[in-house]
N, C-alpha and C positions, 0 to 999 in steps of 0.2 A: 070337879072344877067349880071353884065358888066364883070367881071373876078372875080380873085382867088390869092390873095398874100398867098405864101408860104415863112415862116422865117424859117430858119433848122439854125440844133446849132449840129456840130461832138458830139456825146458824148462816145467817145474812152475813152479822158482820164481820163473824169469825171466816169464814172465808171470802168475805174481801178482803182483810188484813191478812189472810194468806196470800194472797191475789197480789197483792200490794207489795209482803215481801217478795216472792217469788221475783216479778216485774225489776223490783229493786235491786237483789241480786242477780237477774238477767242483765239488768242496763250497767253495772258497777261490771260486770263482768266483759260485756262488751268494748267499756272504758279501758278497764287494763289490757284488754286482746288488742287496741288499736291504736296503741299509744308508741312511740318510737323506742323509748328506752325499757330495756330488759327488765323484768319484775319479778323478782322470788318471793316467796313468802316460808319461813323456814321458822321449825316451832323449837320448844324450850329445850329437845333433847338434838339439835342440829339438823334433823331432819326436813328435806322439800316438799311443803305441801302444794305451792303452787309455784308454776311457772309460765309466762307466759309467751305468744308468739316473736318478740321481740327476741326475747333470751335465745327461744331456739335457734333464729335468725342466726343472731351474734355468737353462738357458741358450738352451732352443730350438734347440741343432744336434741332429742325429741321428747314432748312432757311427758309422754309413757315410760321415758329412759330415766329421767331426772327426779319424779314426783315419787315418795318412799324415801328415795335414796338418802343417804348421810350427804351433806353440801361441801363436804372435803374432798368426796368423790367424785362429785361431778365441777363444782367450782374452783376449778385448779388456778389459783394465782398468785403473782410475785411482785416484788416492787419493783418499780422502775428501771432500777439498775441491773433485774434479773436475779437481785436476790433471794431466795425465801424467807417467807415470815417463821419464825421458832412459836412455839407450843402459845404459848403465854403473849404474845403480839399477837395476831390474827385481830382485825377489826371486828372481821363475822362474829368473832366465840367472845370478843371484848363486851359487844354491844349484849347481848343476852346474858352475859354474866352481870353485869353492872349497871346496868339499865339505859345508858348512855348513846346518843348518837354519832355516829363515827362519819364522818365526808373524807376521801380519799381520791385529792385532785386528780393524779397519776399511777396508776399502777399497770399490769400487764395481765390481761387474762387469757389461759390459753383453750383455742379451739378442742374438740374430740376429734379430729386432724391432725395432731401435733404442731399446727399454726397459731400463733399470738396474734392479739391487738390491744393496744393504748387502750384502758379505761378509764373512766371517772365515775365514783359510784360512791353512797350513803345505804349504810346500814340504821335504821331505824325501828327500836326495841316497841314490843304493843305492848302495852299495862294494862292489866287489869286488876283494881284494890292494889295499887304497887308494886306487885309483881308481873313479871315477864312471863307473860304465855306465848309472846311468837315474838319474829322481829321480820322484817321488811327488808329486803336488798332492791336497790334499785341502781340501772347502771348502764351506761351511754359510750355509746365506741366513740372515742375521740380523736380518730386517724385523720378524719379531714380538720379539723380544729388545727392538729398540729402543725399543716401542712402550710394552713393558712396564717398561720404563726410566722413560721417559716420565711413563706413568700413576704409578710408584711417584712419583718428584718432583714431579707434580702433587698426589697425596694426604696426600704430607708437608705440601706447601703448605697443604693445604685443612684439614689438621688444626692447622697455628696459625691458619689466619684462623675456624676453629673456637671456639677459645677464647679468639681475640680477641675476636669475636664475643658470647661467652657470656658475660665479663666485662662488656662495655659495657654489652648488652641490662639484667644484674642490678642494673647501679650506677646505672642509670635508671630502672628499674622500682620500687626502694625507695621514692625523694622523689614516684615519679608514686603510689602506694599512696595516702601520707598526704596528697597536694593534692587526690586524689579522695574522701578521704575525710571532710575539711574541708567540701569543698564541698556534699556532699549535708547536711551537718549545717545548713550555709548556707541552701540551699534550705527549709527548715523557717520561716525567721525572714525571709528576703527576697522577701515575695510577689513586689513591682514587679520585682524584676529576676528574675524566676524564667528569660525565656527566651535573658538571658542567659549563665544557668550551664547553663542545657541546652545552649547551645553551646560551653559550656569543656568540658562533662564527654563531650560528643559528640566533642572534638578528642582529650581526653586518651583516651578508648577508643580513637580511630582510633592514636594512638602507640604505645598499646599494642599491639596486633594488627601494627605496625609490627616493634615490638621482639620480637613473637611469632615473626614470618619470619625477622627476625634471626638467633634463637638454632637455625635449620634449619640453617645451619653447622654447629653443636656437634654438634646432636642431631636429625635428621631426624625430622619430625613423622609420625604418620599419619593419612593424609590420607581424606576423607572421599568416596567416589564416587559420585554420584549423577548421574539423568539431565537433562542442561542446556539449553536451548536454548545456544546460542554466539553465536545474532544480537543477541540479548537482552543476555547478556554484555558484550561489546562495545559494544553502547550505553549502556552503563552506566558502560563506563571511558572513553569519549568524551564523553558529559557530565561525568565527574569533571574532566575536563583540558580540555575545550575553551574555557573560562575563562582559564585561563595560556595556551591558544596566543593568547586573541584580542589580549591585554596583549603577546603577542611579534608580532603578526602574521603567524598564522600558522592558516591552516582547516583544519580534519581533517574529510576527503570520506571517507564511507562507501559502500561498492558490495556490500552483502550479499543473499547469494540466496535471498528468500523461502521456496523447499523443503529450506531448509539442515537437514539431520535432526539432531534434538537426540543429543548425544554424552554419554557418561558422562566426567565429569570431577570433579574437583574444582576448585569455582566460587573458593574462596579463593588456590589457587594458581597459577590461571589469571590472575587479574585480578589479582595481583601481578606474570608474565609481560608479560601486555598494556600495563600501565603502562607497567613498564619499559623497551618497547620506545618506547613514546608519548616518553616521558620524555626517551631518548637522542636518538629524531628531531627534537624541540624544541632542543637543546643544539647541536645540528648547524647548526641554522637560524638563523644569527643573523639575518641579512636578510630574515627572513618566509619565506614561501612556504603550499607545501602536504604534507598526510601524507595517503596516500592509504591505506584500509584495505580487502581485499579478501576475502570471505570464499564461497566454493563448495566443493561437493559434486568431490572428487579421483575415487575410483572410488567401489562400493559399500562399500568397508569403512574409508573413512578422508575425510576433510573438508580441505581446504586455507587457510590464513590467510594471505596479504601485509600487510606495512607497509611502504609506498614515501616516501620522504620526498626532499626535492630542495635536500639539505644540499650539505656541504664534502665527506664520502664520506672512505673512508678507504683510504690507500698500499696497495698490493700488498702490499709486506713485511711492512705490520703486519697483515694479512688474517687470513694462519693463525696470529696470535696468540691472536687476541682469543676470549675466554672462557677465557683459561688466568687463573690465580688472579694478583692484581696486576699484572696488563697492564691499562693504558688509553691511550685516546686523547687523552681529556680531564685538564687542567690539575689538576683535583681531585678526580678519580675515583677508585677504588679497585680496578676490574676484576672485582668478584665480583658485580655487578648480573646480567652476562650469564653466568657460570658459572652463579649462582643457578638463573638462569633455564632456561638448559641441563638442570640436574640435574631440574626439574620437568616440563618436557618429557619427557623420558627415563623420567621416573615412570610417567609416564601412557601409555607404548610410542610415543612420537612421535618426530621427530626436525625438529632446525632446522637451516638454512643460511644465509649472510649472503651477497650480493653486492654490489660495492658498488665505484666508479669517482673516483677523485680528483676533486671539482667537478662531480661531477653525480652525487650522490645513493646512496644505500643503501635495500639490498632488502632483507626478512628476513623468509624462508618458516618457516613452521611447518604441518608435518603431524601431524593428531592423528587418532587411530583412532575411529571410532564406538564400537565396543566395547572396552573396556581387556581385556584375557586373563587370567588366570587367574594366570598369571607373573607380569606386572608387582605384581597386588595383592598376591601372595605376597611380592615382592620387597619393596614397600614394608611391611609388616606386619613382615619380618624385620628391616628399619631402624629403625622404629619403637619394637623390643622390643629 
């Protein structure tokens, strides 16, 4: 042994700027793991290198299932209309062949479930010296986006049949003023026929309180809550109409359950409802038959109502139209009887479903709460005002 060379090298700075990046890929990493919309990162030969909590969220793999993988195999998606993309379209394999960014408003990506949802996503290629070493998928469930799409086009709708509404209701309501008010002058001078003007001036009220529901489009009423019987009710709107069904051929069978617990509602917007639904089960039925009305105790906090009727029934496709504003079935409908009708349901914290088979018949459930909350009246009070 002649001696011992020693080379030393500080290395402060060297591992601080380890330190630093370390830190920096910790915090970028945390960025993309808390971020809402789904993040891949898929390299030049299509392969996922990274995925993050989001994607898993929205798609059901798990990043141990996804990250290796080919992105054909785990990102299964179609375009909007449900079609597949061919070889040569695919945005993914577009953007890494040609360096190009792809945004793709709409499309459908399907869960590892065999469940879909509405996306909106952007492929974006990494360069490095020009070429593509990775590319970027990033991509946002846009279910509720659509929905609120949706509602906004429905509320534009509902705001002209609004003031469609509100005009017809006033330009009938003028001439029925003054023929009601003819009449009771009348009544003064025509003893003999006295109980025939109580039933013009009986008719011309009911018009009114007609044209009253009416103008609930323009300007939603507030409505009056009190506690109801509902078996009572019902038979009330069954004797109004069991007259038209007998002139169509047609019985309306009641099956209501004596311990049915009286509900708070309002009784005017209710039997406006029940009508309506009487009404559309008549129109259905050309050839006679029956409407069957059902009404029981659901759990302890809420009541159940059926009307079964054994009409023509209405397509598949037009299913989930119906109660959007001017959707109908019928020849000379209008399609806001059933929104109408919807929207007072909903006042009242209930909700309704229609089922219903081509030539044999329509169902349509309504659930209403025994007790209305606290919200709903709030709600309607602020419509009101």
């Amino acid at each position: 042994m002649k001696g011992i060379y020693v080379i030393g090298q500080n290395m402060t700075e060297l591992n601080r700027y380890r330190k630093e990046l370390e830190n920096l890929y910790h915090k970028h990493t945390l960025i993309l793991n808390s971020i809402a919309e789904g993040v891949c990162g898929i390299d030049k030969h299509g392969n996922i290198v990274f995925w993050n909590p989001a994607a898993e969220r929205m798609t059901g793999y798990k990043a141990e299932e996804a990250i290796g993988k080919a992105s054909h195999d785990i990102i299964h998606h179609t375009k909007k209309d449900g079609t597949p993309y061919s070889i040569d379209e695919c945005p993914i394999d577009l953007a890494i062949q040609d360096g190009k960014t792809y945004h793709i408003s709409e499309d459908i990506f399907w869960k590892k479930d065999g469940t879909h949802f509405p996306v909106s996503y952007t492929v974006t290629p990494v360069l490095e010296n020009g070429a593509v070493v990775d590319a970027v998928l990033t991509f946002t469930d846009i279910t509720e986006l659509k929905k609120t799409e949706e509602f906004i086009r429905t509320s534009e709708k509902l705001s002209v049949a609004g003031q469609l509404a509100a005009g017809i209701a006033h330009e009938i309501r003028n001439p029925l003023t003054a023929i009601k008010g003819f009449i009771q002058l009348l009544q003064f001078e025509l003893d003999v026929k006295k109980p025939y003007l109580h039933i013009i001036e009986s008719e011309i009220q009911r018009i009114e309180l007609i044209l009253g529901e009416l103008l609930v489009l323009a300007k939603p009423q507030a409505t009056k809550f009190t506690k109801s019987d509902i078996g009572v009710l019902l038979q009330h709107v069954t004797t109004l109409l069991e007259t038209q069904g007998i002139l169509h051929n047609i019985q309306i069978i009641t099956k209501i359950d004596p311990s049915l617990p009286h509900i708070e509602c309002d009784e005017n917007g209710l039997k406006q409802v029940f009508i309506n639904f009487l009404k559309n089960a008549m129109e259905a039925m050309k050839s006679g038959g029956h409407i069957f009305i059902e009404a029981q105790k659901k759990d302890e906090y809420s009541v159940l109502i059926r009307f079964i009727d054994e009409g023509c029934g209405i397509p598949k496709e037009q299913l989930e139209k119906i109660g959007k504003p001017f959707f109908t079935t019928k020849e000379k409908g209008t399609g806001l009887g059933i929104m109408i009708s919807k929207k007072i349901i909903e006042d009242h914290g209930g909700t309704m479903s229609i089922m219903s088979e081509e030539n044999k018949g329509t169902t349509v459930e309504v659930t209403l709460p025994i007790r209305v909350s606290a919200s709903s009246v709030l709600h309607n009070s602020l419509l009101s005002g």
